[in-house]
C-alpha positions as CSV (number, residue, x, y, z in Angstrom):
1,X,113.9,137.8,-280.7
2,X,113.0,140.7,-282.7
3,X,111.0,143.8,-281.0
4,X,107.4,143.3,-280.9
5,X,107.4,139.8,-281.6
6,X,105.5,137.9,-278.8
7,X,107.0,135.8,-275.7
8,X,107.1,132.3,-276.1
9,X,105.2,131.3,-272.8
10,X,107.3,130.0,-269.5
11,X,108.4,126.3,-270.2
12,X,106.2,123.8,-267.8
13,X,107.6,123.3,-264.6
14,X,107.0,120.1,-263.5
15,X,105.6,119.0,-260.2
16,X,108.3,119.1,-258.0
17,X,107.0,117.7,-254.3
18,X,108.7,120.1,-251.4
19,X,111.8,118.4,-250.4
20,X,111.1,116.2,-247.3
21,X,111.0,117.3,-243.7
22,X,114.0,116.0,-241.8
23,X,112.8,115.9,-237.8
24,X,116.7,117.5,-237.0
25,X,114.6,118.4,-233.9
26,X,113.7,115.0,-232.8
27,X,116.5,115.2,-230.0
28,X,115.3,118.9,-229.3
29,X,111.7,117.7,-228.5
30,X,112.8,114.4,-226.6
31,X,114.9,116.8,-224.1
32,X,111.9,118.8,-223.7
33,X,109.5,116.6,-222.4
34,X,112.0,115.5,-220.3
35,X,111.9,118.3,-218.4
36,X,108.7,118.8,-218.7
37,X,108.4,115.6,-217.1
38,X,111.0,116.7,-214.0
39,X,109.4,119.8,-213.5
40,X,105.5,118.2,-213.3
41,X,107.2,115.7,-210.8
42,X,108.5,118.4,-208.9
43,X,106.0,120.2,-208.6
44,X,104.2,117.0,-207.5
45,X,106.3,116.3,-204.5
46,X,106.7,120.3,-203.8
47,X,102.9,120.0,-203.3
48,X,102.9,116.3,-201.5
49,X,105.4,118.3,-199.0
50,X,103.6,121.4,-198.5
51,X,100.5,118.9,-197.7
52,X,102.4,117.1,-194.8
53,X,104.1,120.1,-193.0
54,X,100.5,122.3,-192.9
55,X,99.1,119.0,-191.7
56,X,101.6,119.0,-189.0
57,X,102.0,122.1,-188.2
58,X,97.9,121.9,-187.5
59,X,99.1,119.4,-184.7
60,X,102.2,121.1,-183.1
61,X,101.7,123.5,-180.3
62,X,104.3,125.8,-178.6
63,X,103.9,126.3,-174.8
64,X,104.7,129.8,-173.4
65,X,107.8,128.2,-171.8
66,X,109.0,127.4,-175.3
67,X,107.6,123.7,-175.0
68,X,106.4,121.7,-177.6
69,X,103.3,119.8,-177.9
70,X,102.5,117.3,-180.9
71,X,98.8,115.6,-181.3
72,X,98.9,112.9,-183.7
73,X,96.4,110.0,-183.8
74,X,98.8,107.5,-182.0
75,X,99.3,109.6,-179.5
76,X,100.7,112.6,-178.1
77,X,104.2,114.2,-177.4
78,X,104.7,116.9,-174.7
79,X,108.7,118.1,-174.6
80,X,110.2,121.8,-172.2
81,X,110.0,122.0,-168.7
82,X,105.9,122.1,-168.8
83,X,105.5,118.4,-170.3
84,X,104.0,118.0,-166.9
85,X,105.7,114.9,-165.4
86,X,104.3,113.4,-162.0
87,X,106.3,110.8,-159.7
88,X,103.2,108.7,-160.8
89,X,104.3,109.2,-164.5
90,X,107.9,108.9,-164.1
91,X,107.5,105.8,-161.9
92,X,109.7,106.9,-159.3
93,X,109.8,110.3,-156.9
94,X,111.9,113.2,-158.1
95,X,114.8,113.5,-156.2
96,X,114.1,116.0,-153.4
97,X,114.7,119.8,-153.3
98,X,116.3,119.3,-156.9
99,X,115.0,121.6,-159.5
100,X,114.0,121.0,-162.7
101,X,116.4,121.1,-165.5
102,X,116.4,121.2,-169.5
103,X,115.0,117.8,-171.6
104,X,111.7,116.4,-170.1
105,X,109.4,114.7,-172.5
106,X,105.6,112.5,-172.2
107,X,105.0,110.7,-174.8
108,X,101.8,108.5,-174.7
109,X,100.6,105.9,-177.4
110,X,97.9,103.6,-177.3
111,X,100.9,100.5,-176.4
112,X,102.5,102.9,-173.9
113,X,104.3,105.7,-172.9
114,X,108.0,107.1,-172.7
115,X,108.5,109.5,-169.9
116,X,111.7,111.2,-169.3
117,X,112.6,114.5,-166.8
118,X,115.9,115.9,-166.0
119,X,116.5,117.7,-162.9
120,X,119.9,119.4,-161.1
121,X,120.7,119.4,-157.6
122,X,123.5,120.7,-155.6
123,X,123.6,117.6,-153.3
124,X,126.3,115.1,-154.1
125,X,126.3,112.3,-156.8
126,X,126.7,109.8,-154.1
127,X,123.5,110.8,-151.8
128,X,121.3,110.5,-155.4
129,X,122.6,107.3,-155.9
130,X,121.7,106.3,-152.4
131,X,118.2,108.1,-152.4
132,X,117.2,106.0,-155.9
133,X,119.0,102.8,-154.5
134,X,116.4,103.2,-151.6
135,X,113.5,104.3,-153.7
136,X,114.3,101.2,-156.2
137,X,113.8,98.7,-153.8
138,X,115.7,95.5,-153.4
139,X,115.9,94.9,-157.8
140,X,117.7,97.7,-158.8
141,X,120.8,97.0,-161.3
142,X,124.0,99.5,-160.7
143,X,126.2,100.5,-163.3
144,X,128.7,102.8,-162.1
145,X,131.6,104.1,-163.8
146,X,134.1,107.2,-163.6
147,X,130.9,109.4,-166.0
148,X,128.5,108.7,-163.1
149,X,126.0,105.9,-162.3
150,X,123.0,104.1,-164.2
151,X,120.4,102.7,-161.9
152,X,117.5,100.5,-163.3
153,X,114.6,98.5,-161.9
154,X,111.1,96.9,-163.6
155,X,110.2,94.7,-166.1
156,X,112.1,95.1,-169.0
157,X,109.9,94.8,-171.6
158,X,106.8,96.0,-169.5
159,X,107.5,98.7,-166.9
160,X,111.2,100.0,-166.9
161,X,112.7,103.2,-164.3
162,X,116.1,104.2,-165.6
163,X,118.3,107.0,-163.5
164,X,121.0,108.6,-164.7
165,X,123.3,110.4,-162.0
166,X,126.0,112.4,-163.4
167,X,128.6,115.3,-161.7
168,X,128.0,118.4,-163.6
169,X,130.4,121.1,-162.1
170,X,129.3,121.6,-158.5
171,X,125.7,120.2,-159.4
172,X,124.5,117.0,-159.8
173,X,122.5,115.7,-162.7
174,X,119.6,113.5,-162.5
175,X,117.8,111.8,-165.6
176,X,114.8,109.9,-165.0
177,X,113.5,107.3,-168.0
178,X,110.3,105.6,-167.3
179,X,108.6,103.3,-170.2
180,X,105.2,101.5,-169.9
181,X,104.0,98.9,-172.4
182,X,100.8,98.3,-172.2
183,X,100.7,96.0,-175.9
184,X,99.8,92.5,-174.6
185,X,101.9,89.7,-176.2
């Protein structure tokens, strides 16, 4: 080409489509949602969770002795030394001049109720057993062995006393179990 002399124009390109798109993020993407997935489920049941325990802790009381209280509509749950257990409610008299000790629960439902009250007492295992043999009455099963002694009376299925008389130390410990059922069969 000589100076001056004019540019042949560009050659014609022809109409070349964009290469395709290879989806090399296809694995990339499927991991994603994944998690995405996981994370919506979690914060599902984080929420589900956080739902129950404000619900129950709407129901649960603490008693100035430390006590618990629980209302649910099936019934209610009363645990500490103030779960205010009668004779009436524990079927049987506590034993006298003992005093009372750690683990007493009412429980009431609408088939029932589970009381339970533990007491200490410096008299002998042996005069316990005696005083709830008496109080008993003429039913009363004895289980005795070198632990202490298991004394039961009542229905089984209906109205049940259950004491427990173990040696602890120089004291004496007395468990009382009374369960009603009220659910007619």
């Amino acid at each position: 080409m000589s100076a001056g002399a004019p540019m042949p124009p560009n050659p014609a390109y022809r109409n070349v489509p964009p290469p395709p798109v290879t989806s090399g993020n296809t694995v990339l993407k499927i991991v994603l949602i994944v998690i995405a997935a996981f994370v919506l489920l979690g914060v599902i049941v984080a929420g589900a969770i956080g739902i129950g325990v404000y619900r129950l802790t709407k129901n649960v009381h603490t008693n100035s002795d430390g006590g618990v209280s629980l209302s649910t509509p099936n019934g209610t749950i009363t645990t500490g030394k103030s779960a205010n257990v009668s004779a009436v409610e524990l079927g049987t008299d506590p034993y006298p001049g003992a005093s009372a000790g750690e683990g007493s629960m009412n429980m009431k439902t609408p088939n029932g109720s589970m009381v339970t009250a533990v007491y200490i007492t410096t008299d002998s295992p042996d005069q316990v057993v005696a005083f709830y043999r008496a109080k008993l009455g003429e039913s009363v099963s004895i289980v005795q062995n070198s632990h202490g002694t298991v004394l039961s009376a009542g229905e089984k299925d209906k109205d049940n006393v259950v004491v427990t008389v173990t040696p602890e130390g120089n004291n004496t410990k007395i468990a009382i179990l009374h369960v009603t059922n009220t659910k007619s069969e």
